[in-house]
N, C-alpha and C positions, 0 to 999 in steps of 0.2 A: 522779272518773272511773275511779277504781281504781287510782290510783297508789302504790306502797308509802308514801310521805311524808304519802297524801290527801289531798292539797294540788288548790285548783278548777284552772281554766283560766286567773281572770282572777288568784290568786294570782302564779302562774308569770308571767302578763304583769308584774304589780311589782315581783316581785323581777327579772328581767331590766333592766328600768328601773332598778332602784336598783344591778344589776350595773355597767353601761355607766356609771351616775357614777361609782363606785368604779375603773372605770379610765382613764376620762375625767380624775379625779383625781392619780392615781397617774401617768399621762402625764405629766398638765402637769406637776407637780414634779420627773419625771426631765429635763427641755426649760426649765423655766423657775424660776430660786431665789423670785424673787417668785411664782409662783401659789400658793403654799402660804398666803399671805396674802388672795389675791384667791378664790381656792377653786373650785367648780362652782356654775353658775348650777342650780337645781332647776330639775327639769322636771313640770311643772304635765300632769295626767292628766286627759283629758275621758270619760267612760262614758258613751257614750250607748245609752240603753234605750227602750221605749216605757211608757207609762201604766199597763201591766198589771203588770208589775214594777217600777214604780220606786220603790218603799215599800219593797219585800220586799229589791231591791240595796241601797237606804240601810243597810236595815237590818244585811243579811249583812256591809256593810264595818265598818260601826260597829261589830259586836261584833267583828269581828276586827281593831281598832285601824289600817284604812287597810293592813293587812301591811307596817307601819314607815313607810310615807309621814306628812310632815304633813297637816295637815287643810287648809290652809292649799295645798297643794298639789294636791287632788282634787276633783274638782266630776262628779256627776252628773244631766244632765237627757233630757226625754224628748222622741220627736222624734213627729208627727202620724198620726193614722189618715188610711185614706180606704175610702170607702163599695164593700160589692160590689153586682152589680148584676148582673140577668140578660140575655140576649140581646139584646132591647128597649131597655135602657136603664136601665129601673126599678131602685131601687134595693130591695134585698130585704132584708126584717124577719127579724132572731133570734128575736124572739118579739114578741106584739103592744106597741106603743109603743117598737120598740127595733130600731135599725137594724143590719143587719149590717155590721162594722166590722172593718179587718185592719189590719197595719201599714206604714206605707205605705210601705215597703223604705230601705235601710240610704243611699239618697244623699238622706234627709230631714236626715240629719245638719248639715248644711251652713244649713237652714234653724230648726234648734233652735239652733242655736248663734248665728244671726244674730237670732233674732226673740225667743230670751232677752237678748239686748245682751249677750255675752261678749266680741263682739271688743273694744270697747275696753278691759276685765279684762285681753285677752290681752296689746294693747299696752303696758298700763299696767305690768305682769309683764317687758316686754324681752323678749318672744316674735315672733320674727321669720317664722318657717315652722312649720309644721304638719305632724305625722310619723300616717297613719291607718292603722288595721291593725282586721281582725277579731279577734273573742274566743272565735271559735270551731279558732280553728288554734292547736293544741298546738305546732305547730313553730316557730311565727313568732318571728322575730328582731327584736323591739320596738328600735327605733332602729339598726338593723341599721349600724355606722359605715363597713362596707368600701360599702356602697348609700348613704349620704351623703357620702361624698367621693366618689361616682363623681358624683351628682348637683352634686357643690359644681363640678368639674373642667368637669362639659359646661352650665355656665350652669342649671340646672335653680330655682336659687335669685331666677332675673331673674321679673320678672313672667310671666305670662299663660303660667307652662311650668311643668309636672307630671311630676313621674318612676313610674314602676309598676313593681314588683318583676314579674319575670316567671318562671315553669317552663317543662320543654319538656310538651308533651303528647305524650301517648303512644295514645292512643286514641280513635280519632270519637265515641266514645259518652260521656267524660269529661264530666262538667258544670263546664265552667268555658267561661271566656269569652277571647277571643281576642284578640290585638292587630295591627292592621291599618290600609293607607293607605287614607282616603277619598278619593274626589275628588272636590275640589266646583268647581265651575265661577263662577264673578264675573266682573258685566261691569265693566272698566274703562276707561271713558272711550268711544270706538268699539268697543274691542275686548273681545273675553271671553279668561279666563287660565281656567286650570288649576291649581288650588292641591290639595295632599295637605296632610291633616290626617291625625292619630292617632286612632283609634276602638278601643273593646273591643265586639264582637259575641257577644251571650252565644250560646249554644248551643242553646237554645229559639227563637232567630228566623234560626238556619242552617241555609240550604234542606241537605239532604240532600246535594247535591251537593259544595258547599261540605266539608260536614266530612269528605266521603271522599277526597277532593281532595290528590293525594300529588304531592312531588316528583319530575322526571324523573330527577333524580340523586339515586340514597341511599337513595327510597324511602319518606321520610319525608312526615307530613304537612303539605301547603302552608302550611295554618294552624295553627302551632303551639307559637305563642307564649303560653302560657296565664296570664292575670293570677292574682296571689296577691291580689289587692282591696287591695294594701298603696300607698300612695300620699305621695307627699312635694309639697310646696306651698309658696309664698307666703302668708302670712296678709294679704296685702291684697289677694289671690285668692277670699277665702270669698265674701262677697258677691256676685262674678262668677259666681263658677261657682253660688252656692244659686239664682240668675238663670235659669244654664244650664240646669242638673240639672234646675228645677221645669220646665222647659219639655219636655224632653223623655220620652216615658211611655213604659212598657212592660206589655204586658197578659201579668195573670198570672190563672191559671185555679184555681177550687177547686170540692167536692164539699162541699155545704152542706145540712142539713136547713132549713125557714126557714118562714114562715106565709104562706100563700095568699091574697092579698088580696081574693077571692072569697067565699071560703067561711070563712077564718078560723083552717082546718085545720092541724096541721104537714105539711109536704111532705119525706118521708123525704128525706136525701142519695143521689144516681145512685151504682150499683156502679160498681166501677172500671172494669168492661166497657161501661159506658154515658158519655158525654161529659160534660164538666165543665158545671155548672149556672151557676155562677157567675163572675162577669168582674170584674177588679179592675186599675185604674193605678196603676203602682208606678212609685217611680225609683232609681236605683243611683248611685252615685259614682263610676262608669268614666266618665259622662257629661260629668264636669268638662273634659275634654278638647272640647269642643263650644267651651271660651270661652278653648282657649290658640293659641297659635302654632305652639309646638311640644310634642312631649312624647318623654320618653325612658325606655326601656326598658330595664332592668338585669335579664340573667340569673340566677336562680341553680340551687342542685340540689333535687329534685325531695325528699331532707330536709327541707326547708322548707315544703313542702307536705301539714303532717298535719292536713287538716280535719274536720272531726267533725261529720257531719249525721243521721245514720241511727243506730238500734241495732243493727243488722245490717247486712253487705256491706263495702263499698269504703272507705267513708266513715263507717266506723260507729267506736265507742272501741275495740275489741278490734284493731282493723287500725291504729289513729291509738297505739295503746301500742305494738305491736310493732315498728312504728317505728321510733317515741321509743328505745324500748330498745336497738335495735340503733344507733342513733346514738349514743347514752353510750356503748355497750360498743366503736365504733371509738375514741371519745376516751379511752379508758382502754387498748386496743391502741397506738394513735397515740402515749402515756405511757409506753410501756416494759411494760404491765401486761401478766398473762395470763388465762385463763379454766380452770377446774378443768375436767378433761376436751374441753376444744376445746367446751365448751357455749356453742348461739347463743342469745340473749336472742331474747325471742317475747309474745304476750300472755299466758302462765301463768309463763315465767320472768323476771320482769320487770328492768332493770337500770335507774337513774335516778341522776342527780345533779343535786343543786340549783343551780338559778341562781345564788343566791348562792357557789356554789365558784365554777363557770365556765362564762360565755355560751355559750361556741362549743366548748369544749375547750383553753381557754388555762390556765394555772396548775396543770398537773397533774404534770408530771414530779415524776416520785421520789417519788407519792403509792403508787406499788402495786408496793411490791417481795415483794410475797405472792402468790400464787396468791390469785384472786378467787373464790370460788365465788356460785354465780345462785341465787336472786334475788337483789339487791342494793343498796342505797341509800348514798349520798354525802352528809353532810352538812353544811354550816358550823359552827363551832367556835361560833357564837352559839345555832344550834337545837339541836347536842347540850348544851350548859351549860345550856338555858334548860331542856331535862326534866332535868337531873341535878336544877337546883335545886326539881323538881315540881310548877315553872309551867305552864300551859296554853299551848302553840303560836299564833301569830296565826291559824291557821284553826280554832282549838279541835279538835283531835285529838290525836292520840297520833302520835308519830313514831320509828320503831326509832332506837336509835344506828346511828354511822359503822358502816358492812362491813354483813357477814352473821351473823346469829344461828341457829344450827338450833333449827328448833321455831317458829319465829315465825312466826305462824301468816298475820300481813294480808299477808307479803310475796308471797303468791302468789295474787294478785286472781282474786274471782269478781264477776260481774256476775250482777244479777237478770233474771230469764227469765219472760215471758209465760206459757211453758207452767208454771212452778213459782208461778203468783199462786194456787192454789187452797189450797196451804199455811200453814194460820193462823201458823207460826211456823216460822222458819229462821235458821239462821246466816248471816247476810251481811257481811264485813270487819270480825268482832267486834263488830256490831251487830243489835242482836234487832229483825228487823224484822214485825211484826205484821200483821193481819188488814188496817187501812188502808191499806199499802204494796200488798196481796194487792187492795184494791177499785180502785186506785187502778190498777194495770194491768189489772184488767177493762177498768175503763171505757178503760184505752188502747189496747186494741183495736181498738176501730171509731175510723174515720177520720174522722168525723164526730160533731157535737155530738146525744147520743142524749136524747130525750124523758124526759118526768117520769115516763110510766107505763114506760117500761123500764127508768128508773133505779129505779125501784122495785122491778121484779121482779127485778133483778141485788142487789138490797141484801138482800129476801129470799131469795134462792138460794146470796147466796155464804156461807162461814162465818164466825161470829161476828156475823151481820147483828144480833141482838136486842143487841148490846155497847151501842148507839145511837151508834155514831161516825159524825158527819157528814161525809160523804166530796161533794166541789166537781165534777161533770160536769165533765170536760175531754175536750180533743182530744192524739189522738196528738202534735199539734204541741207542746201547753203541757206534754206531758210532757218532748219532747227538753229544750224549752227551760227547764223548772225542773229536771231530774237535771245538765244539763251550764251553770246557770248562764249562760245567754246567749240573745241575742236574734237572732243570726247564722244560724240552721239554715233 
């Protein structure tokens, strides 16, 4: 994602995980003389992806050795499509004998994990609750421990109760989803009660009204609790809630080219000016909340919220890096450290430190009695030994030493650019990226899966077309989700 380390998304999710034992570790043995004996129980990693990647994830972990995990510890499977379908009902063909197919959003999880028979694996492991986070937020605090003793303190751990990390939101137009009391009404016996329950309301089925909807004091928005998707549980909750989850749908809409069952024809995809073509049931894992009693909501800062869906705007890598950066560079302020010129990190001057130093900014004092200068990178005494001794890193790249080097050149990230695909060759973070990287944002262009005969005319128009590199029609989507490594966007 163009971090100076170049390290993925779901790297940084394991080393956090492997951080958190390491002071899970370190704890116990200052609190207890025997843990040192009894140790840290591992904690077992489930990746859930769909069918379209799940070869390709196998593969990227395997060569990069699990990033230190055992094997023994990680398990990756994939969780079910479901069919789109237009106005009508009908379900609508990709091409003829081939249905069009999406995935069937991220609260399928719950049912890949039930209907591969993993719980009783998880049992068998001394796995008692279940920690769920996206793989698309750079920020995320994998086992976040200050968010598990708050859930441990307000019973979060009993059955049939679910904890949600929560941000504050800051704008109607946000795309996240909200936390809110339902009410639902039960007859009991003669009488009917009045129960609240916890719900997340995404932001695509809140009337307008709702998301403008401000406090009478403060001024702030009424709803505006906004979920991080990050969730803590009971493992003898899955089943319940894969229960709840499948029952409840949510219609998601797309701009599809597909074949006309008429005439046999492709039916070009609607401009974006024109209504979505296609209708799709998805389900989400806020949903789990449908099958608890209670559910509880832990604060945190808006840090923690750097998700990564877009290549441009809000939510895009260049906004989710400058972030990132400006969070390391408080924890190395927070250290005693300083900045060469009062410079702020940003996405061209980037500042990082590895997980493996420190999850939150813990362990840093007395690291930076120098003036810092930007870019900058932090690294574990195990990643710089392991290039001294001019081994290959677990994500196979190249990673600068500890501090700053002038002249070096990946420290200051470029991203490739649509408008720069006509260029058969360019420098990109010291990798020469070619004419197929150049087709392969043609085709990510349109928003839409484009025909045989225009894939053809773009393979003859762009450069180097007579090379014969076979380049795969994709959609803008399969591009977020193969550059950023995840299924999340």
């Amino acid at each position: 994602i163009g971090l100076p380390s170049k390290k993925t998304l779901l790297q940084l999710l394991f080393e956090r995980v492997k951080r958190v034992m390491h002071i899970a570790l370190a704890y116990g043995r200052s609190m207890d003389a025997g843990f040192k004996q009894r140790g840290v129980k591992p904690i077992s990693i489930y990746v859930i992806c769909n069918e379209w990647n799940l070869r390709e994830l196998n593969d990227f972990l395997e060569a990069n050795e699990l990033f230190g995990m055992r094997e023994s510890e990680v398990h990756v499977l994939a969780h079910r499509f479901s069919a789109l379908v237009d106005d009508k009902g009908k379900v609508l063909l990709e091409r003829k004998h081939k249905a069009w197919v999406q995935p069937g959003g991220h609260g399928m999880c719950f049912q890949a994990l039930v209907d591969d028979g993993l719980i009783p694996d998880l049992k068998s492991r001394g796995i008692t609750h279940v920690f769920l986070a996206p793989t698309n937020n750079l920020g995320c605090k994998v086992l976040d421990p200050v968010f598990l003793g708050h859930c441990e303190d307000v019973k979060v751990t009993d059955r049939k109760t679910a904890g949600v990390k929560l941000v504050q939101k800051l704008s109607p137009d946000e795309e996240v989803g909200v936390l809110y009391n339902h009410q639902v009404t039960k007859k009991h016996g003669d009488k009917f009660i009045h129960i609240l329950t916890p719900q997340i309301l995404e932001k695509f089925e809140t009337p307008q009204s709702g998301l403008k909807r401000k406090c009478p004091i403060g001024g702030d928005l009424f709803f505006n609790q906004a979920s991080q998707c990050v969730f803590f549980c009971n493992i003898s909750d899955l089943q319940l809630f894969r229960d709840a989850v499948t029952k409840v749908n949510h219609l998601k809409r797309h701009r599809v080219s597909h074949v006309d069952l008429d005439t046999g024809e492709t039916t070009p995809a609607p401009a974006v000016e024109h209504p979505a073509n296609a209708l799709q049931l998805v389900h989400f894992v806020s949903d789990l909340f449908d099958a608890c009693v209670k559910g509880v909501g832990f604060m945190s800062g808006r840090e923690e919220m750097l998700v990564i869906r877009t290549l441009v705007g809000e939510k895009s890598v260049r906004s989710a890096l400058s972030q990132y950066s400006k969070l390391c560079q408080t924890w190395i302020r927070a250290a005693g450290g300083s900045f060469e010129g009062d410079m702020i990190a940003s996405d061209r001057e980037l500042c990082e430190i590895s997980p493996l130093v420190s999850y939150a900014g813990e362990g840093l004092q007395g690291q930076f009695r120098e003036v810092t200068a930007l870019p900058f990178l932090m690294q574990s005494s195990a990643e710089t030994q392991r290039k001294k001794r001019g081994m290959p890193l677990p994500d196979g790249g190249l990673t600068p030493a500890v501090g700053y080097k002038p002249g070096f050149s990946t420290q200051r990230a470029e991203f490739f650019s649509f408008a720069e695909a006509a260029s058969s060759k360019r420098e990109f973070n010291n990798v020469k990226r070619t004419d197929e990287d150049a087709f392969v944002g043609l085709f990510a262009r349109s928003s839409e899966r484009i025909s045989d005969s225009q894939r053809a005319e773009l393979l003859a128009e762009a450069p180097g077309a007579d090379a014969g590199i076979d380049v795969r029609t994709v959609t803008h989507k399969e591009v977020v989700e193969l550059q950023l490594g995840t299924d999340y966007a």
